[in-house]
C-alpha positions as CSV (number, residue, x, y, z in Angstrom):
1,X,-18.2,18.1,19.3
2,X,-20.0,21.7,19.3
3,X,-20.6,23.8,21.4
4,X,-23.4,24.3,23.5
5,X,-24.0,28.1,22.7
6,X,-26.9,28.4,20.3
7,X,-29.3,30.9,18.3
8,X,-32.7,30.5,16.5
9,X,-30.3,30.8,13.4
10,X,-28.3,27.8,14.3
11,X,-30.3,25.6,16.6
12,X,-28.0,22.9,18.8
13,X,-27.6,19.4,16.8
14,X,-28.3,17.6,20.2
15,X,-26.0,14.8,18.8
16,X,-23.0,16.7,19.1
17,X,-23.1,17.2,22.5
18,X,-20.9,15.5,24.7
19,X,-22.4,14.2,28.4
20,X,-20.7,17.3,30.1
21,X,-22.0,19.6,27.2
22,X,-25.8,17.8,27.6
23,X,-25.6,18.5,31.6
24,X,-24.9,22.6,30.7
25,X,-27.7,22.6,27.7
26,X,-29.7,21.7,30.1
27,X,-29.0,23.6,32.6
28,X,-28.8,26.8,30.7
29,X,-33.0,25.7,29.9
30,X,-33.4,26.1,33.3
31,X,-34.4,22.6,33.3
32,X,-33.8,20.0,36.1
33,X,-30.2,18.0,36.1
34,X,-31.8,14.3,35.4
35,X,-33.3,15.9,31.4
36,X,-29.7,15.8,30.2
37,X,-29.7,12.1,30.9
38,X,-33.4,11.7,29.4
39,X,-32.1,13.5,26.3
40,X,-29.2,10.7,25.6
41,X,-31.1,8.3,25.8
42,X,-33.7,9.1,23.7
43,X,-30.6,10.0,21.0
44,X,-29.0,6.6,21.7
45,X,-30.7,4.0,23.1
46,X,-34.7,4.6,21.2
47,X,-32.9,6.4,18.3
48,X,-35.3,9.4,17.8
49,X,-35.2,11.1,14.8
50,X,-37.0,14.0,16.1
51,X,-37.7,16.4,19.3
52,X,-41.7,15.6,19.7
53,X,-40.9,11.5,19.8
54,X,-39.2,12.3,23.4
55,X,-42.5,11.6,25.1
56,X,-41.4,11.6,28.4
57,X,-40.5,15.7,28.1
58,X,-44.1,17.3,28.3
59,X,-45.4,18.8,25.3
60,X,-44.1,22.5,26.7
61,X,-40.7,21.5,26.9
62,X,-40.7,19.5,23.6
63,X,-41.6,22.8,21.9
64,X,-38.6,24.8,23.8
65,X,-36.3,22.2,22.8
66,X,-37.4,22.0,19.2
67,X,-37.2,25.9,18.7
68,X,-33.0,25.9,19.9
69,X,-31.9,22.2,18.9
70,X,-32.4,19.8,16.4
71,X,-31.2,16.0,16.0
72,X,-28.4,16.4,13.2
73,X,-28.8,12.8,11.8
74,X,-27.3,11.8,8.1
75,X,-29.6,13.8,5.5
76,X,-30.1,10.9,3.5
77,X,-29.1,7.2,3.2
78,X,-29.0,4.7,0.3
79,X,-28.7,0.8,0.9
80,X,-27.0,-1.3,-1.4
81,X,-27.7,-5.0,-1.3
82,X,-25.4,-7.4,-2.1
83,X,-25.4,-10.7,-3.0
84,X,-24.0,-12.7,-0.1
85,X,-26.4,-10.5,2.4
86,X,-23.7,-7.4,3.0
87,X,-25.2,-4.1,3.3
88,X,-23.2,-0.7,1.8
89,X,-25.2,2.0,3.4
90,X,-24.3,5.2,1.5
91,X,-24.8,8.7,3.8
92,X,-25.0,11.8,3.1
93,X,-24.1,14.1,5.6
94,X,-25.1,18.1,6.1
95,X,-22.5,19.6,4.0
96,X,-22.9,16.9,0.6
97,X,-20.1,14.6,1.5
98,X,-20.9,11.0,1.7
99,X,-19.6,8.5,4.1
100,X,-19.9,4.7,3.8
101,X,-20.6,1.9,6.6
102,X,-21.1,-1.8,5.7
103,X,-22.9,-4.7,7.5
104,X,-21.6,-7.8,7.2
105,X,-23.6,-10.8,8.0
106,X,-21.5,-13.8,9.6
107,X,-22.9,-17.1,10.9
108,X,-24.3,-15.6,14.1
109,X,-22.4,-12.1,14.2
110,X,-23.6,-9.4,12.3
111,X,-19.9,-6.8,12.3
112,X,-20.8,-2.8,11.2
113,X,-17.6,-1.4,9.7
114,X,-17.8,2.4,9.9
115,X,-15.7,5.3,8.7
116,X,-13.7,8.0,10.8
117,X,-13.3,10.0,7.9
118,X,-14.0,11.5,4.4
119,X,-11.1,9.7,2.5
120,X,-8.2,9.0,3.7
121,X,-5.0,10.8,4.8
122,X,-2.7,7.7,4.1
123,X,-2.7,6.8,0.4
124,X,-1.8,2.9,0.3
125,X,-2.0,1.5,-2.9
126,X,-4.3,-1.9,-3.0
127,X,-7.2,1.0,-1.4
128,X,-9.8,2.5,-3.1
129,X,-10.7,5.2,-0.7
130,X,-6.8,5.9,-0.7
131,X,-7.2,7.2,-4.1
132,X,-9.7,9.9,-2.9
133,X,-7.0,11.6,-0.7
134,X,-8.4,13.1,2.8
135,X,-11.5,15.3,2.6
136,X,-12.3,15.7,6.0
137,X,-12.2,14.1,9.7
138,X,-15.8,13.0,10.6
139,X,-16.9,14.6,13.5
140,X,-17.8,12.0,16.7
141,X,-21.9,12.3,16.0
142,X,-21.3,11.5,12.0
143,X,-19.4,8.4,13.1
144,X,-22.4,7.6,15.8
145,X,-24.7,7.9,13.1
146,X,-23.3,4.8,10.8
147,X,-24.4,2.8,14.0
148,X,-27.6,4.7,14.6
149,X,-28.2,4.4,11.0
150,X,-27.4,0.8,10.4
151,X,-29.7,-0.1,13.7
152,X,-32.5,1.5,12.3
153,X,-32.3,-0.7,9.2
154,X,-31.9,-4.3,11.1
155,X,-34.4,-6.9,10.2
156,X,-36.4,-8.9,12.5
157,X,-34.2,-10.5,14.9
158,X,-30.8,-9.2,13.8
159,X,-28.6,-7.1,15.9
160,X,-25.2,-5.7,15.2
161,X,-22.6,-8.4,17.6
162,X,-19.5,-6.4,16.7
163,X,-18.3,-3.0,16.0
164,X,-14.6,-2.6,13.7
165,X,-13.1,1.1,12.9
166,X,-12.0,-0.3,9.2
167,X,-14.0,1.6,7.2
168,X,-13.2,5.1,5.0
169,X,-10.1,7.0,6.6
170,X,-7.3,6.5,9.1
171,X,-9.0,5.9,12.6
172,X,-6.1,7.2,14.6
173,X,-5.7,10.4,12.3
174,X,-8.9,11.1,14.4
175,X,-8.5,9.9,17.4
176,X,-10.2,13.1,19.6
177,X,-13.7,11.9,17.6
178,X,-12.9,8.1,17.8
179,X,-13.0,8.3,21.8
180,X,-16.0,10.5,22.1
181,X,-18.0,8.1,19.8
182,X,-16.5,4.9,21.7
183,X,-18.0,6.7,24.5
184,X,-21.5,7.0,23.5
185,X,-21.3,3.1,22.8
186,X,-19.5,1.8,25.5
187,X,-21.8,3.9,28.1
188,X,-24.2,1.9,29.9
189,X,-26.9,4.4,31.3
190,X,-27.3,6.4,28.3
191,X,-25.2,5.3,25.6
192,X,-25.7,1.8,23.6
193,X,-24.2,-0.3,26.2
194,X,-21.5,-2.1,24.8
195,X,-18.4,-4.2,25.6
196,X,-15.2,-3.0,24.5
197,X,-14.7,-6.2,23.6
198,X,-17.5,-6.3,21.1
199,X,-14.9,-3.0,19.1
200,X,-11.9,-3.3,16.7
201,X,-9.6,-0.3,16.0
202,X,-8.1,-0.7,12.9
203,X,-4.7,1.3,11.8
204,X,-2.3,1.5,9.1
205,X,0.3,2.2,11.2
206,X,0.3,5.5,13.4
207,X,2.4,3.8,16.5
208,X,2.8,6.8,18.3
209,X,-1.1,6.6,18.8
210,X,-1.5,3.4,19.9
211,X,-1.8,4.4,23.3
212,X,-5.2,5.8,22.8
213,X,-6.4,2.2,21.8
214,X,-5.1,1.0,24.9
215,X,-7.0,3.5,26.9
216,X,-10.2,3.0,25.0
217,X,-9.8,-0.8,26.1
218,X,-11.1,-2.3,22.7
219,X,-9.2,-4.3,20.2
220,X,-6.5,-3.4,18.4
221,X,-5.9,-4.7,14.3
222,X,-3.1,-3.2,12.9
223,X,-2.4,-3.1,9.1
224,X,0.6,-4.5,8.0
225,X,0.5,-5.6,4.7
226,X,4.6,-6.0,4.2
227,X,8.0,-7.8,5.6
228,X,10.8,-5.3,4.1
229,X,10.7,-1.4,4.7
230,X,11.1,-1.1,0.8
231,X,7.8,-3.1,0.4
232,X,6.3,-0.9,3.1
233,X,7.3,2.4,1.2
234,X,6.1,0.6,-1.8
235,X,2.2,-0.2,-1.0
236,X,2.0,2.3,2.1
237,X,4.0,5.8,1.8
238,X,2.6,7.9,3.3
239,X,2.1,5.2,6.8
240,X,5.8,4.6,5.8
241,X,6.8,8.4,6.4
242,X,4.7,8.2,9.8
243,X,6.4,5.2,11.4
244,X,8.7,2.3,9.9
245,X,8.2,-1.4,9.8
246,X,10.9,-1.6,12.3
247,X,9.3,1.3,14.5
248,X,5.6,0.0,14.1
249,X,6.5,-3.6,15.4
250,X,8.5,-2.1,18.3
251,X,5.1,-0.1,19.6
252,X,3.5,-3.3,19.1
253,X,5.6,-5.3,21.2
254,X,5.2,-2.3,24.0
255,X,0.8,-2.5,23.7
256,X,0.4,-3.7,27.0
257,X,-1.7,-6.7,26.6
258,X,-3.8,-8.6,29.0
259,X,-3.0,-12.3,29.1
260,X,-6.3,-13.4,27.5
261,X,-5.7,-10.7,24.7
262,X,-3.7,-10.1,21.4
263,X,-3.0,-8.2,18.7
264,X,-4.6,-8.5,15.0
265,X,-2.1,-8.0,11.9
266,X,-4.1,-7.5,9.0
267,X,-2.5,-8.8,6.0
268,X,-4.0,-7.9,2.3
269,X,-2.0,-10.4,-0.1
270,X,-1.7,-8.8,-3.3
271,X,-0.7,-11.6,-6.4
272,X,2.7,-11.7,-6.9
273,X,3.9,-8.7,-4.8
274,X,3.7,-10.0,-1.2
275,X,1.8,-13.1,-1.5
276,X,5.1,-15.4,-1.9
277,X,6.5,-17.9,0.6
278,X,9.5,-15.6,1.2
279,X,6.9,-13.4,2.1
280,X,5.8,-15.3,4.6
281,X,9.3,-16.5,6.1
282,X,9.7,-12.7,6.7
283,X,6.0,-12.3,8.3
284,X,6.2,-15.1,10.9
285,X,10.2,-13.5,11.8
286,X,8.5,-10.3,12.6
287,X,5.8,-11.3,14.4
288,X,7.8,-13.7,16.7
289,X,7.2,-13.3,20.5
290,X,3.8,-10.9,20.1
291,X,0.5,-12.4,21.0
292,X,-1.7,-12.1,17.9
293,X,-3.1,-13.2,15.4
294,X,-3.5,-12.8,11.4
295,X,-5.9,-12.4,9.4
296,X,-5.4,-12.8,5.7
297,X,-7.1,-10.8,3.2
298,X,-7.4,-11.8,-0.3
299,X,-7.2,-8.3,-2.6
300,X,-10.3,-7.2,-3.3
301,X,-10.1,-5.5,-6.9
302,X,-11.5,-2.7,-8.0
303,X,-11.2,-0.4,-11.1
304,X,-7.4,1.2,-12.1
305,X,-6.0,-0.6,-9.7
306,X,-2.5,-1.7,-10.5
307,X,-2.6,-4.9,-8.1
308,X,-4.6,-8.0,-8.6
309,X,-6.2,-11.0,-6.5
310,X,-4.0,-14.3,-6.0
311,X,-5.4,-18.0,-6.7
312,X,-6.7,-19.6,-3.9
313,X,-3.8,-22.0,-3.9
314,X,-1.0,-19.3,-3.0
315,X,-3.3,-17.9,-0.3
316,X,-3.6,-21.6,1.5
317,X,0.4,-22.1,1.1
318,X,0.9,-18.6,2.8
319,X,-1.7,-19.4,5.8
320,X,0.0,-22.9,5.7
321,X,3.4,-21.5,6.4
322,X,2.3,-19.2,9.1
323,X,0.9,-21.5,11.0
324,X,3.7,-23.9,10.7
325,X,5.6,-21.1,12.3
326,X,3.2,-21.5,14.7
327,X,1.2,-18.4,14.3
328,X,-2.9,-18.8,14.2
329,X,-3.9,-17.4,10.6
330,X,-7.2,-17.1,9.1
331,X,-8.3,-16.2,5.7
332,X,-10.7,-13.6,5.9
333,X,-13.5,-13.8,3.6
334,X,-14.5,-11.6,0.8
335,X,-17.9,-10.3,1.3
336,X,-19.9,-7.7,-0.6
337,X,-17.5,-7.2,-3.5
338,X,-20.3,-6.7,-5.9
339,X,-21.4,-3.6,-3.9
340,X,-17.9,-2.6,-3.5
341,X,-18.2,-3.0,0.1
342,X,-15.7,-5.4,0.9
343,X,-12.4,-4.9,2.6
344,X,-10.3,-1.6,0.8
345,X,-13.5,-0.6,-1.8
346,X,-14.9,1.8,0.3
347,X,-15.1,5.2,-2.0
348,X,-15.7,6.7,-5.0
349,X,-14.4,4.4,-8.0
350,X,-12.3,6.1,-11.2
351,X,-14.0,5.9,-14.1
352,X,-13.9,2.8,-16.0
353,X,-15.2,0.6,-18.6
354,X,-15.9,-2.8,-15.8
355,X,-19.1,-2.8,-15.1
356,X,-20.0,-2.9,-11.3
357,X,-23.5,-3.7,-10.4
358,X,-24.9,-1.8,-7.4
359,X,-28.4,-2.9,-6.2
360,X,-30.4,-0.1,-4.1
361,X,-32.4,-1.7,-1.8
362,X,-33.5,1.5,-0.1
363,X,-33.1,5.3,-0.6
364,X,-33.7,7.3,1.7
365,X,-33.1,7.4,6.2
């Protein structure tokens, strides 16, 4: 997060400030300890989007704060509507990039998926915002924001049930903003308050990281996606070069697990590649002995990609064998495809001659 040093030329985005860097702000005001914690709040929990909606500062202090800090949320944000009731939200942030976050409505769970970066650092092949390569990490406010963001857009009724790191980029390739933004929504006096429980970590592989999931105490869903270290090199090089198959199971078999907890492998079958019942011989051998589960992902296509969806018929026969083995498998389902919001379409598509309808809903924060 930034610093807390500031000028009338670069005013303090009060949303990258840590709780330690919010207790000196304040302090260097000349203003009374207990503001720091008035000032989250109003970030967090009421979601201002500006200095003079902080009513409980008096008007004097509202217009010191507003001449040496700002609230640095996305510039804009478009909403794409799909057809099953997902929700692409499109962000620009303060330098041009955009991010993407997606709400996905589920019988009674509403799950945000946000980003931890711009792109990717890992380039696996059956993802779209693989093919952007890495841009940059997202600072810890920018990932705050998707929530902030995504809140501020609920309908009547709605709230968000569960939280999952699966979105644009690598979670644990930025881990430093990934536990300041866990932070701000596991915090219960200023922050949004919420379980661990209610948060997934997703990676593609980085088992030397895995320990800062642990700390973090939320749920861990690692990417997997192949049985052979060819096959891994294959669909995931660059996660390949980081840790092997053989080397990513073994840090799984070391998460220390509570006895009413376990692992998620994420599985993308991809037709014809690793979709076949030797495939799955292989998967239930590997995952013998850790407590988890797997959850099945159908590919979800998208333009100049060389892989393609399987029937529904191959997908059952693989969750079939799985669970003969005696592993709990579930098919995830595809949802938002037609915004190119579902699981791996996160980015910015190739050209090409497929049509893809997108359906703006709402353009602007």
């Amino acid at each position: 997060m930034a610093t807390t040093a500031s000028t009338r030329n670069a005013p303090v985005n009060l949303l990258a400030l840590t709780e330690p860097e919010m207790a000196s702000f304040v302090r260097a005001q000349g203003w009374p300890g207990y503001r720091a914690t008035q000032i989250l709040r109003w970030l967090y929990q009421r979601r201002a989007q500006t200095i003079a909606a902080m009513t409980d500062l008096s008007l004097h202090d509202r217009t010191a704060l507003a001449e040496c800090a700002r609230i640095g949320r996305a510039t804009s944000c478009t909403v794409l509507q799909s057809q099953d009731g997902t929700r692409k939200l499109l962000m620009t942030l303060d330098d041009g990039m955009t991010i993407e976050a997606v709400l996905i409505p589920d019988d009674e769970r509403l799950t945000l998926c946000v980003s931890t970066q711009v792109g990717c650092m890992l380039d696996c092949g059956f993802c779209l915002t693989g093919t952007m390569g890495l841009k940059r990490n997202l600072k810890s406010h920018e990932i705050v924001d998707q929530v902030l963001a995504a809140q501020d857009r609920l309908e009547g009724g709605e709230r968000i049930t569960n939280l999952v790191f699966m979105g644009m980029g690598e979670p644990l390739a930025n881990v430093d903003a990934l536990e300041e933004a866990v932070a701000c929504f596991t915090n219960k006096s200023w922050g949004l308050g919420w379980s661990p429980r209610r948060i997934t970590v997703s990676t593609a592989g980085l088992a030397s990281r895995l320990k800062h999931v642990a700390a973090l105490g939320v749920n861990l869903a690692i990417s997997l996606n192949a049985t052979t270290e060819a096959q891994r090199r294959d669909l995931m090089p660059a996660a390949s070069e980081l840790a092997s198959l053989k080397a990513l199971l073994a840090a799984c078999r070391r998460y220390p697990l509570a006895l009413n907890r376990r692992l998620t492998f994420e599985y993308v079958l991809l037709a014809g590649v690793n979709d076949l019942p030797s495939d799955a011989q292989r998967l239930a051998a590997l995952l013998r002995n850790i407590q988890c589960k797997v959850n099945l992902i159908p590919f979800n296509e998208f333009p100049g990609s060389r892989f393609h969806r399987p029937r529904d018929r191959e997908v059952l026969q693989f969750q079939a064998a799985l669970r003969q083995a005696g592993i709990d498998a579930f098919i995830r389902k595809s949802r938002g495809r037609d915004v190119l919001g579902a699981c791996g379409q996160l980015g910015n598509p190739p050209a090409s001659p497929g049509p893809i309808t997108l359906t703006p809903i709402e353009s602007r924060c």
